[in-house]
PDB file of N, CA, C and O in Angstrom:
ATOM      1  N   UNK A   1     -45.287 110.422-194.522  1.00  0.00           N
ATOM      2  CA  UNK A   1     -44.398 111.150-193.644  1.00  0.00           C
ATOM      3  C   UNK A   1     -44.999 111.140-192.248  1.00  0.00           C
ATOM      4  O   UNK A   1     -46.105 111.633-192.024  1.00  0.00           O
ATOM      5  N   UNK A   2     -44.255 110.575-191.323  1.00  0.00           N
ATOM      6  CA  UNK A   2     -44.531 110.965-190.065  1.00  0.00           C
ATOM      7  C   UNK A   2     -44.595 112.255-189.187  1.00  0.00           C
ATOM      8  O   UNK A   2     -43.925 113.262-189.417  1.00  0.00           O
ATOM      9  N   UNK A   3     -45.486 112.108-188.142  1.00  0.00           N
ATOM     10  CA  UNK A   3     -45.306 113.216-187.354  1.00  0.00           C
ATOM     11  C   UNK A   3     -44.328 113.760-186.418  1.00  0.00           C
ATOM     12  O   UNK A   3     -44.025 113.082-185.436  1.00  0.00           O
ATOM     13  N   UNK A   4     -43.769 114.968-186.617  1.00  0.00           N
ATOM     14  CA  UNK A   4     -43.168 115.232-185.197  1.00  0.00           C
ATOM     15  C   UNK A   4     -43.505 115.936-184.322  1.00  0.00           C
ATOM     16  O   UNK A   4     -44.098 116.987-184.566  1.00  0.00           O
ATOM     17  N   UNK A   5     -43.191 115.507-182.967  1.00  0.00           N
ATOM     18  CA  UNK A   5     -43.830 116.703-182.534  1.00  0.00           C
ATOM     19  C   UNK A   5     -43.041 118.338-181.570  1.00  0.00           C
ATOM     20  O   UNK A   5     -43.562 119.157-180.814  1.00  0.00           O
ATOM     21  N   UNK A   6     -41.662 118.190-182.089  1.00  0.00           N
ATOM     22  CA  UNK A   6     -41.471 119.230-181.996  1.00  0.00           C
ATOM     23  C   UNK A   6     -42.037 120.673-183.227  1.00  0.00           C
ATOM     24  O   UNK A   6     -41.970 121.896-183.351  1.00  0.00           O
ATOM     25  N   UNK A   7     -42.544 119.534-183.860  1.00  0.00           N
ATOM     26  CA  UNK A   7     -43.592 120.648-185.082  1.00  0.00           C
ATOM     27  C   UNK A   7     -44.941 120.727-184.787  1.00  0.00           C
ATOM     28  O   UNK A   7     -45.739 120.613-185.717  1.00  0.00           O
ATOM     29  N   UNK A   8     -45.360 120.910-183.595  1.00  0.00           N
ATOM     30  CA  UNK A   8     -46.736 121.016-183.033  1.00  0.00           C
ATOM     31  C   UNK A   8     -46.777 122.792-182.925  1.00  0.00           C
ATOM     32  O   UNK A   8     -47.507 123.373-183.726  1.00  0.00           O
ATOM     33  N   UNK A   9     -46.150 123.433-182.138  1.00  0.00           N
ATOM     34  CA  UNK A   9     -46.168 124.585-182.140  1.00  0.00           C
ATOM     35  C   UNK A   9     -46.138 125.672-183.214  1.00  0.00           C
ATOM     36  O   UNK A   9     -46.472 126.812-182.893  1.00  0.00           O
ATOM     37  N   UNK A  10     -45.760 125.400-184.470  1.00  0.00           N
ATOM     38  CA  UNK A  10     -45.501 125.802-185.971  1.00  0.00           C
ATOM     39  C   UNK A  10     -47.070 126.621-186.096  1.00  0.00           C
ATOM     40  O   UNK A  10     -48.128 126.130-185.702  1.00  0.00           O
ATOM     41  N   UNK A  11     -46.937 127.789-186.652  1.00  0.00           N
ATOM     42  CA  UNK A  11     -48.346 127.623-186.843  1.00  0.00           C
ATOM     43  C   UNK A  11     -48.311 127.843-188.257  1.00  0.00           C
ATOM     44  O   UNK A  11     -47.387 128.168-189.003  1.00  0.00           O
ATOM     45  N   UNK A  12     -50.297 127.432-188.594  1.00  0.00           N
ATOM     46  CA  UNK A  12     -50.163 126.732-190.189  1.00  0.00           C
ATOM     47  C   UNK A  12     -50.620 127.927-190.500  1.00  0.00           C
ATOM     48  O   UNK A  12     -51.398 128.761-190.036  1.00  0.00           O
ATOM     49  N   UNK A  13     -49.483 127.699-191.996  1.00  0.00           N
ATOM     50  CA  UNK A  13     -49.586 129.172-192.926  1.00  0.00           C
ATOM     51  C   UNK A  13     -51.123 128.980-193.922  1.00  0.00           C
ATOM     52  O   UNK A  13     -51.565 127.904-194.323  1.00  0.00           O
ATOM     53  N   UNK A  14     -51.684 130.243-194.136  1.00  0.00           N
ATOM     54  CA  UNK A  14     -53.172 130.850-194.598  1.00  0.00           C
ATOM     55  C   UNK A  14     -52.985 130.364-196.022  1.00  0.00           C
ATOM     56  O   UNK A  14     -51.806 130.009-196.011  1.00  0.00           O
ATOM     57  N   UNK A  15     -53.381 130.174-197.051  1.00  0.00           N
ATOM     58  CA  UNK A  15     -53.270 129.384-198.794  1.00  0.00           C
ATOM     59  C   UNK A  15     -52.630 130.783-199.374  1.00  0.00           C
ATOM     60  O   UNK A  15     -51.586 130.652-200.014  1.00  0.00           O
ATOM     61  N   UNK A  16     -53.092 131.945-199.232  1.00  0.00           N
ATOM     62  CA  UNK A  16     -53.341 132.850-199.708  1.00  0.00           C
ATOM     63  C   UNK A  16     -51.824 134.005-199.132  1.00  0.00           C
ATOM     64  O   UNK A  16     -51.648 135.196-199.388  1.00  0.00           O
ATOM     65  N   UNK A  17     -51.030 133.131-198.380  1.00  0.00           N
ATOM     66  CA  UNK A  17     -49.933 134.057-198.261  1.00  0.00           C
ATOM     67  C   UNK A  17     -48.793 134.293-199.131  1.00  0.00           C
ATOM     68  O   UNK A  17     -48.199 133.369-199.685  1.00  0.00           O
ATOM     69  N   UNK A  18     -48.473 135.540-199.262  1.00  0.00           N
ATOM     70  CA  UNK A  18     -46.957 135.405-200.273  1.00  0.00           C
ATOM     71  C   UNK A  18     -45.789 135.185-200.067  1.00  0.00           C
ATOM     72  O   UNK A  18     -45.350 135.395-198.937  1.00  0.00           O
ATOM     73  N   UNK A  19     -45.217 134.857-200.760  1.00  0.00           N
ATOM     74  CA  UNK A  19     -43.568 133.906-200.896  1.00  0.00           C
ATOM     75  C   UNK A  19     -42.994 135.361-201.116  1.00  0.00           C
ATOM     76  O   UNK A  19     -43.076 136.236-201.978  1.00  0.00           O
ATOM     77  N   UNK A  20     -42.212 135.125-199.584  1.00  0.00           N
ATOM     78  CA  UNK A  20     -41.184 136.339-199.951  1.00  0.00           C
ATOM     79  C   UNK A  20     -40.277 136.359-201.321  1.00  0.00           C
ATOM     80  O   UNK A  20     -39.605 135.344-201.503  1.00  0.00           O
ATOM     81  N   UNK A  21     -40.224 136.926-201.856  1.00  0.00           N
ATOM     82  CA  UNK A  21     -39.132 136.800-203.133  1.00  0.00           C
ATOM     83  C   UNK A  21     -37.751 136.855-203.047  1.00  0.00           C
ATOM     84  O   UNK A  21     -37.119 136.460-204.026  1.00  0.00           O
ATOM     85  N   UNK A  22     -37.093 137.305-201.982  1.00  0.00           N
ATOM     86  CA  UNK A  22     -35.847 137.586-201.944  1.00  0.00           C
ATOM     87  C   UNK A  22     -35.407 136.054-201.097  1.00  0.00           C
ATOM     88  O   UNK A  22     -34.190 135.904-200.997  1.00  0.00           O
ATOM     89  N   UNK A  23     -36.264 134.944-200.500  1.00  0.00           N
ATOM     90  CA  UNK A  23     -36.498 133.983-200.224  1.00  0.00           C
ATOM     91  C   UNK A  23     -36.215 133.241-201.564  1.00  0.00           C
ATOM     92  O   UNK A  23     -35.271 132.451-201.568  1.00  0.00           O
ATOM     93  N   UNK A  24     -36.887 133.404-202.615  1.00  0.00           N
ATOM     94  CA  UNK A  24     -37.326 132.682-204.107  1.00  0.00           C
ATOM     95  C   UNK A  24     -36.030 132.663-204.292  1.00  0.00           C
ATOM     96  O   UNK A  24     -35.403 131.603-204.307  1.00  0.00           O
ATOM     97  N   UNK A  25     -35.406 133.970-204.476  1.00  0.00           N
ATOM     98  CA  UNK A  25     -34.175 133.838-205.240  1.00  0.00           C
ATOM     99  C   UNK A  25     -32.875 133.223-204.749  1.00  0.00           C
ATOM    100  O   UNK A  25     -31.790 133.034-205.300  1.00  0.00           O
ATOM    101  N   UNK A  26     -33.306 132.990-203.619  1.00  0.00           N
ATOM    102  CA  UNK A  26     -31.851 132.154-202.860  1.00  0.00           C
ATOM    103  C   UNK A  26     -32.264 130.551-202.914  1.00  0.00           C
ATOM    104  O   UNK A  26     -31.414 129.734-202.559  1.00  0.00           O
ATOM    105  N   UNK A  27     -33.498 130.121-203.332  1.00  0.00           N
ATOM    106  CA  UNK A  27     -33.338 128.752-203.041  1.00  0.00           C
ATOM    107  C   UNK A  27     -33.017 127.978-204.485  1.00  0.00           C
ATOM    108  O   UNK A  27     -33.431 128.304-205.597  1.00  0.00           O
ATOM    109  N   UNK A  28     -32.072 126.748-204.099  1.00  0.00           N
ATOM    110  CA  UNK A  28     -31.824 126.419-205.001  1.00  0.00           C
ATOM    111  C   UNK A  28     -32.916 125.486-206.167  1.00  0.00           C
ATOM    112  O   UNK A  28     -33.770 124.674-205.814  1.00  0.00           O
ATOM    113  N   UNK A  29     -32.566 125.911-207.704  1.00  0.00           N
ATOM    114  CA  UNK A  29     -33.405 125.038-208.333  1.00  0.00           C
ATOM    115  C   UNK A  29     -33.907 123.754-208.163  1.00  0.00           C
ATOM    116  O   UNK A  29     -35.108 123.485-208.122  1.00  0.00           O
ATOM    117  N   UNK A  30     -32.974 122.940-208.060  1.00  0.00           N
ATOM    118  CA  UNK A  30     -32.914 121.539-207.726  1.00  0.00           C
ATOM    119  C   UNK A  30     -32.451 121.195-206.019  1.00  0.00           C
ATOM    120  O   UNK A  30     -31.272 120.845-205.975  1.00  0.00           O
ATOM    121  N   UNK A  31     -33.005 121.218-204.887  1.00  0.00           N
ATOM    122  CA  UNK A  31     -32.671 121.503-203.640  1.00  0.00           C
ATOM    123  C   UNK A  31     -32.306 119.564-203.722  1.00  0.00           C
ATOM    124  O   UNK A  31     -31.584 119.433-202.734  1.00  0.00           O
ATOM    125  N   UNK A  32     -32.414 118.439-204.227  1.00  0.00           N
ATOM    126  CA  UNK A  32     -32.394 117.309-203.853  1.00  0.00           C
ATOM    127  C   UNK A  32     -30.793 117.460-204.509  1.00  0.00           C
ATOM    128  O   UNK A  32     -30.392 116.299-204.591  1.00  0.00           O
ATOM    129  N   UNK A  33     -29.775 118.335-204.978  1.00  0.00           N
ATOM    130  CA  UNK A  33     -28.601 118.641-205.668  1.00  0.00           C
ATOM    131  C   UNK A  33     -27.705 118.630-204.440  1.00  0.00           C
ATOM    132  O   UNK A  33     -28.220 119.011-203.389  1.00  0.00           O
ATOM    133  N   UNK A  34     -26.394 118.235-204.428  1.00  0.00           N
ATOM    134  CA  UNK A  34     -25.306 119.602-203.743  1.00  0.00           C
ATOM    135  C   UNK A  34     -24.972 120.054-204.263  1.00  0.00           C
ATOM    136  O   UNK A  34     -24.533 119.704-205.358  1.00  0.00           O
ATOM    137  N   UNK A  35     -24.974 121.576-203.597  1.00  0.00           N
ATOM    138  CA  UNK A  35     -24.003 122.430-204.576  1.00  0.00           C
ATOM    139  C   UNK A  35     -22.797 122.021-204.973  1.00  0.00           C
ATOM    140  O   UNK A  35     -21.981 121.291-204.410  1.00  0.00           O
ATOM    141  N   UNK A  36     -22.759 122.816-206.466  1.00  0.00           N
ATOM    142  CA  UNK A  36     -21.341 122.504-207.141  1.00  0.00           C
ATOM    143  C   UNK A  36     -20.096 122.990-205.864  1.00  0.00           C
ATOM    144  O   UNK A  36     -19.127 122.343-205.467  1.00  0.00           O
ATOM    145  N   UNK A  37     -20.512 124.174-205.505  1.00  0.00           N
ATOM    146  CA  UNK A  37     -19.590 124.475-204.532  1.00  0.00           C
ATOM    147  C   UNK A  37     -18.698 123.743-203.322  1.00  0.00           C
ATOM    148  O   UNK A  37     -17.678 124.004-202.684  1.00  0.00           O
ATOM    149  N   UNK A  38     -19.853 122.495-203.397  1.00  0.00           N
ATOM    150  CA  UNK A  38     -19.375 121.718-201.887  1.00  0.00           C
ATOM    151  C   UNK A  38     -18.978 120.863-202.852  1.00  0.00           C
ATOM    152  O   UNK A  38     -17.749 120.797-202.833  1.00  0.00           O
ATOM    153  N   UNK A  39     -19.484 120.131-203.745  1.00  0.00           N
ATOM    154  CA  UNK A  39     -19.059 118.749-204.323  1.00  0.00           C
ATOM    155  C   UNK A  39     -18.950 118.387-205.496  1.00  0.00           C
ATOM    156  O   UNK A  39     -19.784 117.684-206.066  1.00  0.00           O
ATOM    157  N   UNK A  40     -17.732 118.894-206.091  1.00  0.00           N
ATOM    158  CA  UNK A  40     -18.010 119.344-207.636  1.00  0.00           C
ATOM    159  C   UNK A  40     -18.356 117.534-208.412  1.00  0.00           C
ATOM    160  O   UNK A  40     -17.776 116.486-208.127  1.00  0.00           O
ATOM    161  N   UNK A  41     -19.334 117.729-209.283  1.00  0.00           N
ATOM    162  CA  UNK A  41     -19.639 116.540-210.439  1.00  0.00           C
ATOM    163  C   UNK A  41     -17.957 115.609-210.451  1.00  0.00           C
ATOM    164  O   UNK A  41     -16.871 116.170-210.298  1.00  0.00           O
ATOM    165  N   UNK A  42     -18.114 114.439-210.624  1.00  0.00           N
ATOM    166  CA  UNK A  42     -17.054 113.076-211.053  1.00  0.00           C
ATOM    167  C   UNK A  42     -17.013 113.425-212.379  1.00  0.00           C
ATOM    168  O   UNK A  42     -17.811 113.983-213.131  1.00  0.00           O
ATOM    169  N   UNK A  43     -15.516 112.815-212.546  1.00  0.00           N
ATOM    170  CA  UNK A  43     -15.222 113.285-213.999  1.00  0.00           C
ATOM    171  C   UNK A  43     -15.066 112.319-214.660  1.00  0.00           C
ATOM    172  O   UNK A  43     -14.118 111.534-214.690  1.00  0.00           O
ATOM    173  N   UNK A  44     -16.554 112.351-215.555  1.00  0.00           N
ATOM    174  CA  UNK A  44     -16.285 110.714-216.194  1.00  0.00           C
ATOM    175  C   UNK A  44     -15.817 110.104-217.299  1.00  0.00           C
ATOM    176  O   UNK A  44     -15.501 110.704-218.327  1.00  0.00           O
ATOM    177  N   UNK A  45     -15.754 108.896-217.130  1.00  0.00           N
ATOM    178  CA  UNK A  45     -14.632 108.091-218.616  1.00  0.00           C
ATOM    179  C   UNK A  45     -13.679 107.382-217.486  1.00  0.00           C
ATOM    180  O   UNK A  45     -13.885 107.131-216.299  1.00  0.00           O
ATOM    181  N   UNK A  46     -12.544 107.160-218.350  1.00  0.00           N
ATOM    182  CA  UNK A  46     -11.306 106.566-217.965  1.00  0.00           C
ATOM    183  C   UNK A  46     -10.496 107.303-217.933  1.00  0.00           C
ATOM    184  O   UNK A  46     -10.116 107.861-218.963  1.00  0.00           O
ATOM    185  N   UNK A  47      -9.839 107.607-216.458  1.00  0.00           N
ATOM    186  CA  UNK A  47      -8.493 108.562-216.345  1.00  0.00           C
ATOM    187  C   UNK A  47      -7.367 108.036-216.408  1.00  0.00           C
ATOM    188  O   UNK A  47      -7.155 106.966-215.838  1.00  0.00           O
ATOM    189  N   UNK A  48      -6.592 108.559-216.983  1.00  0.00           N
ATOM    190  CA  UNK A  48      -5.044 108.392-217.300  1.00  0.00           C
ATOM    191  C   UNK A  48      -4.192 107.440-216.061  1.00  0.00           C
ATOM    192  O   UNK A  48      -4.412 107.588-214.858  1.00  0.00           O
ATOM    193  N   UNK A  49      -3.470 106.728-216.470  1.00  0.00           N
ATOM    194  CA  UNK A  49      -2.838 106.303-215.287  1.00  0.00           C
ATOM    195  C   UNK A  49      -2.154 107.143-214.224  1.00  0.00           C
ATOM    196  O   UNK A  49      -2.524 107.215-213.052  1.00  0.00           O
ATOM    197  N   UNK A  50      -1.294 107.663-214.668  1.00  0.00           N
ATOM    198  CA  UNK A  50      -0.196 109.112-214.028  1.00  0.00           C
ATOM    199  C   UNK A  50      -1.175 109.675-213.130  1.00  0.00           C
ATOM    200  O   UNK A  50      -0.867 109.644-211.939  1.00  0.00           O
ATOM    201  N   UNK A  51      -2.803 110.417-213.586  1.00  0.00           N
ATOM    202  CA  UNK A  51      -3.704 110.647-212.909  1.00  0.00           C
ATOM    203  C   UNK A  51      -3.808 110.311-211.379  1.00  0.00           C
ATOM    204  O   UNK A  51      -3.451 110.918-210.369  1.00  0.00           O
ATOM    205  N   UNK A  52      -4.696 108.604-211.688  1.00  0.00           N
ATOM    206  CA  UNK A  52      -4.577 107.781-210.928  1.00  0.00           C
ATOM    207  C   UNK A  52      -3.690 107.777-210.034  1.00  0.00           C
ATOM    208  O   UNK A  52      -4.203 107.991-208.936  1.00  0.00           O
ATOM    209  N   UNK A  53      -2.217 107.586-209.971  1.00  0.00           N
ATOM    210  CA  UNK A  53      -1.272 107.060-209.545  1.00  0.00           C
ATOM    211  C   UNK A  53      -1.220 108.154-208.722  1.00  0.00           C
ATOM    212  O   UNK A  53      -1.277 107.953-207.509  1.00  0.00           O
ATOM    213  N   UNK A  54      -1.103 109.519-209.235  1.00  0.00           N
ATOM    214  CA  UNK A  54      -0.894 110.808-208.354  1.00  0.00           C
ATOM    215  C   UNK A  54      -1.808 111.237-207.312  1.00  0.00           C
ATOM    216  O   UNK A  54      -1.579 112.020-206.390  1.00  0.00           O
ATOM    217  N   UNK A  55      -2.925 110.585-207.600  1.00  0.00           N
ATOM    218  CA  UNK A  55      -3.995 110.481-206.161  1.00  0.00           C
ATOM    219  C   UNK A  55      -3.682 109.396-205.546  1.00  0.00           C
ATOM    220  O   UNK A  55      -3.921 109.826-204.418  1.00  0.00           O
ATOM    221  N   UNK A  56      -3.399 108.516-205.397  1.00  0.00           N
ATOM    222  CA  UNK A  56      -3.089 107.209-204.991  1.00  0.00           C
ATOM    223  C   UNK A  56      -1.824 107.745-203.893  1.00  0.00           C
ATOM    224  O   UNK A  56      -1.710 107.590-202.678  1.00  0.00           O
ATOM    225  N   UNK A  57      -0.789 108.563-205.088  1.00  0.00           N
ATOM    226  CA  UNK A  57       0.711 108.704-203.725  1.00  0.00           C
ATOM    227  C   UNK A  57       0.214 110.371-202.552  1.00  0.00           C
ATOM    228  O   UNK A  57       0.631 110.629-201.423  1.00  0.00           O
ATOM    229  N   UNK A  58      -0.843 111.231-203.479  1.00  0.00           N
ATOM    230  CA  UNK A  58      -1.165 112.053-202.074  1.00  0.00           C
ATOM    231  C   UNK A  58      -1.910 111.513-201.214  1.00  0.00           C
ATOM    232  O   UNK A  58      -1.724 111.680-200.009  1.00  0.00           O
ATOM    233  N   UNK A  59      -3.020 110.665-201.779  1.00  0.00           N
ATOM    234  CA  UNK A  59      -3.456 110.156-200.587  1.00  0.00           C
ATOM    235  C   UNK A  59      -2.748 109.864-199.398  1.00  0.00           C
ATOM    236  O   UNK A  59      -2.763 110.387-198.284  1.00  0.00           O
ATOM    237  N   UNK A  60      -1.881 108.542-200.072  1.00  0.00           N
ATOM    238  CA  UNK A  60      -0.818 107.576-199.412  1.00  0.00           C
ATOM    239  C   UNK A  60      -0.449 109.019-198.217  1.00  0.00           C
ATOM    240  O   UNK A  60      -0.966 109.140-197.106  1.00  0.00           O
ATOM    241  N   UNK A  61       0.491 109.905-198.797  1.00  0.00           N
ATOM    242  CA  UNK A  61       1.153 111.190-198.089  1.00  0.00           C
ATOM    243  C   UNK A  61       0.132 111.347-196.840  1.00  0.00           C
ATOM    244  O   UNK A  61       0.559 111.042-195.726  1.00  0.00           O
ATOM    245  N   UNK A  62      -1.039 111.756-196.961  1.00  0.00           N
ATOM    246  CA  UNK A  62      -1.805 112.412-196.140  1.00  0.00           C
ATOM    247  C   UNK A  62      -2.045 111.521-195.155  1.00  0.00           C
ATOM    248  O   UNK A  62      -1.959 111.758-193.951  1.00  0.00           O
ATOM    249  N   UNK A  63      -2.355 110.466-195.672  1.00  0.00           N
ATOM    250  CA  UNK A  63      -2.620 109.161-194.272  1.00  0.00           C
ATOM    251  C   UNK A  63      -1.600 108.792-193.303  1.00  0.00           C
ATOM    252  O   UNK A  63      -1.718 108.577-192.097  1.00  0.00           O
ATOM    253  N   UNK A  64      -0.208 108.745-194.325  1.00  0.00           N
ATOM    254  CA  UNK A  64       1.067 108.594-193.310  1.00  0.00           C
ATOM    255  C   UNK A  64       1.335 109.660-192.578  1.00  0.00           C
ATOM    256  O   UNK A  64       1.929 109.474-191.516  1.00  0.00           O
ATOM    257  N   UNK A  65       1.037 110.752-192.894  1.00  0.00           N
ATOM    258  CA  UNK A  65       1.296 112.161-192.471  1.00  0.00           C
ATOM    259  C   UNK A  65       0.564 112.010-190.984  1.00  0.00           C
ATOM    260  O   UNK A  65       1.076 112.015-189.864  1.00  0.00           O
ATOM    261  N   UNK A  66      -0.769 111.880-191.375  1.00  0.00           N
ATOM    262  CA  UNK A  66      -1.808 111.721-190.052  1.00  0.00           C
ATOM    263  C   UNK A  66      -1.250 110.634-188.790  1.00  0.00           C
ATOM    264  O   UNK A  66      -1.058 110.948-187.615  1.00  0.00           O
ATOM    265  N   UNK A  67      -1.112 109.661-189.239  1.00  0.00           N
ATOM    266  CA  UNK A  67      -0.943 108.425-188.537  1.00  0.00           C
ATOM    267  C   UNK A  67       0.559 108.565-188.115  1.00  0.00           C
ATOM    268  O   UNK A  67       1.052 107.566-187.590  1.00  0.00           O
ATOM    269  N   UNK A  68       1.326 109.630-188.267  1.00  0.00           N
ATOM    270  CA  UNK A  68       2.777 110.003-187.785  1.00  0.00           C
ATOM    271  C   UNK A  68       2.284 110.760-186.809  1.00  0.00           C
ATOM    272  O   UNK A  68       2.608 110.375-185.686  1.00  0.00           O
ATOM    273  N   UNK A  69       1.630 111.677-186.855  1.00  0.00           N
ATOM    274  CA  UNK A  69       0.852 112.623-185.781  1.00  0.00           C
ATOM    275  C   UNK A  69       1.310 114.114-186.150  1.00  0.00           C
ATOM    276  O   UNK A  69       1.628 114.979-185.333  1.00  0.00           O
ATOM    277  N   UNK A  70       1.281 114.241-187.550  1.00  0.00           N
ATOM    278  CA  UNK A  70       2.198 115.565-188.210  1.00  0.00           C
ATOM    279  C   UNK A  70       0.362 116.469-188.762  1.00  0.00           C
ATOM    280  O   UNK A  70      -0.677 116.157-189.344  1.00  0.00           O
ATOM    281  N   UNK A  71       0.933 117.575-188.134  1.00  0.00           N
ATOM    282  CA  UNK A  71      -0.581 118.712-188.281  1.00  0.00           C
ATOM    283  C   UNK A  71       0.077 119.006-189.730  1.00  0.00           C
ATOM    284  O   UNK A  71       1.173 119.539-189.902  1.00  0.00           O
ATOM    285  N   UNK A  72      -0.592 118.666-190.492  1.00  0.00           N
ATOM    286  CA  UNK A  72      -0.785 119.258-191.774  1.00  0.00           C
ATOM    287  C   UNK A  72      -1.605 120.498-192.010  1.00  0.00           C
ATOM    288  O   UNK A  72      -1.584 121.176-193.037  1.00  0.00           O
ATOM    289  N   UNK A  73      -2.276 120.695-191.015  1.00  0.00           N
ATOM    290  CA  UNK A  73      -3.170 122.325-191.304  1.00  0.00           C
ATOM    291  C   UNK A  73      -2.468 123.554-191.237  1.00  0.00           C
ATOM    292  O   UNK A  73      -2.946 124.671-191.440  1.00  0.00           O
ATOM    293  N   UNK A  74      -0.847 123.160-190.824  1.00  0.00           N
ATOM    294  CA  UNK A  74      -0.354 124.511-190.922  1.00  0.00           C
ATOM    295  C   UNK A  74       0.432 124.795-191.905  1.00  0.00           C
ATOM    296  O   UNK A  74       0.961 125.899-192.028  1.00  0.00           O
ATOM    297  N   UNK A  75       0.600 123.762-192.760  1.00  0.00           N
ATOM    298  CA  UNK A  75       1.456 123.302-194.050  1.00  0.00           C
ATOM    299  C   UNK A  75       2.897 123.038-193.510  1.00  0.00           C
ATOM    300  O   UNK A  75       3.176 123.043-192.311  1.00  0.00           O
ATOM    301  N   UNK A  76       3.552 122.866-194.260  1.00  0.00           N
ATOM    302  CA  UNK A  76       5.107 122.230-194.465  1.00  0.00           C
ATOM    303  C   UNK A  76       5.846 122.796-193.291  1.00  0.00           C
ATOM    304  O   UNK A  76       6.419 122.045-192.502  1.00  0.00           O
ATOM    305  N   UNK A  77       5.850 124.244-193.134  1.00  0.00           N
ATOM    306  CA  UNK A  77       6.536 124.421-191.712  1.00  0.00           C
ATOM    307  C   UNK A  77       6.584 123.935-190.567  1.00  0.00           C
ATOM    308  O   UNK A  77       7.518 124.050-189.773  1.00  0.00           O
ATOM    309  N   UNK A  78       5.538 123.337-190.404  1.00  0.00           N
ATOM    310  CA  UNK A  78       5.396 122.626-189.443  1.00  0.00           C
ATOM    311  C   UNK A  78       5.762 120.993-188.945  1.00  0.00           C
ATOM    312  O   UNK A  78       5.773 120.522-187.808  1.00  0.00           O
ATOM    313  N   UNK A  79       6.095 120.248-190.470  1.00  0.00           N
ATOM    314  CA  UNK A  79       6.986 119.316-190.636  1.00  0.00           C
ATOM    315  C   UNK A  79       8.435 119.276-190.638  1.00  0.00           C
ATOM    316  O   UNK A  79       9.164 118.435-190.114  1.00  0.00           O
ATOM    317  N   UNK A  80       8.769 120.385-191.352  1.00  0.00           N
ATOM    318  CA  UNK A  80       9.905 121.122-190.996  1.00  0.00           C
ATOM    319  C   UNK A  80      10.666 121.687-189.503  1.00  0.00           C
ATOM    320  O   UNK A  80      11.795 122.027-189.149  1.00  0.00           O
ATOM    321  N   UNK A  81       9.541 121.577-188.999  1.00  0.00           N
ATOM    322  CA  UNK A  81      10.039 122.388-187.217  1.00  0.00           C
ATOM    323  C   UNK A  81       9.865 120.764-186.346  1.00  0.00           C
ATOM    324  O   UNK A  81       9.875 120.783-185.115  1.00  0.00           O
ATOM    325  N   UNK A  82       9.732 119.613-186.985  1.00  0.00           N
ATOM    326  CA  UNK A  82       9.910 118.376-186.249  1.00  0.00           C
ATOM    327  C   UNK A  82      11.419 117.878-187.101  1.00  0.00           C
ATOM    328  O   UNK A  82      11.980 116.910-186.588  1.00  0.00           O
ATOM    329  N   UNK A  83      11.849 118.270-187.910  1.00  0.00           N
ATOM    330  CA  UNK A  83      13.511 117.357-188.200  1.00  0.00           C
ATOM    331  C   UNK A  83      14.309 118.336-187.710  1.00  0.00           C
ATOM    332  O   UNK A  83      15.491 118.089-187.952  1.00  0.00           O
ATOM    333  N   UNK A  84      14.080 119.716-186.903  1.00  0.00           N
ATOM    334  CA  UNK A  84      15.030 119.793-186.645  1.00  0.00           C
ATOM    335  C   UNK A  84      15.400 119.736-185.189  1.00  0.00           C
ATOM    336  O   UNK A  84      16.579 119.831-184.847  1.00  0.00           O
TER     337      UNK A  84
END
């Protein structure tokens, strides 16, 4: 590992200091993980076609949506307030 040196100023901790605990309990077991929260596990095997196909046509939706120049962040009303 290289040096940096905006880590020059750091100062070095004593062998003998304690690990806050309320620190302990927030870090995650496996920190080289993402959380499930951000990126839930692939679901593996072979998925159904219909599956497939139904990600395939929202995708499709969302890209044409974008590339029309339609804000999808406010949901449907807002597609709605361009046909009329």
């Amino acid at each position: 590992m290289s040096h940096r040196a905006e880590y020059d100023d750091v100062p070095a901790v004593p062998r003998d200091a304690e690990l806050d605990p309320h620190w302990a309990a927030l870090a995650p077991s496996r920190p080289d993980l993402v959380p499930q929260s951000y990126l839930p596990a692939a679901m593996p095997g072979e998925q159904p076609t219909w599956r497939k196909a139904s990600a395939v046509v929202l995708i499709a939706m969302f890209v044409t949506a974008t590339t029309g120049g339609v804000c999808l962040t406010y949901g449907p009303g807002e597609l709605f307030a361009l046909l009329r």
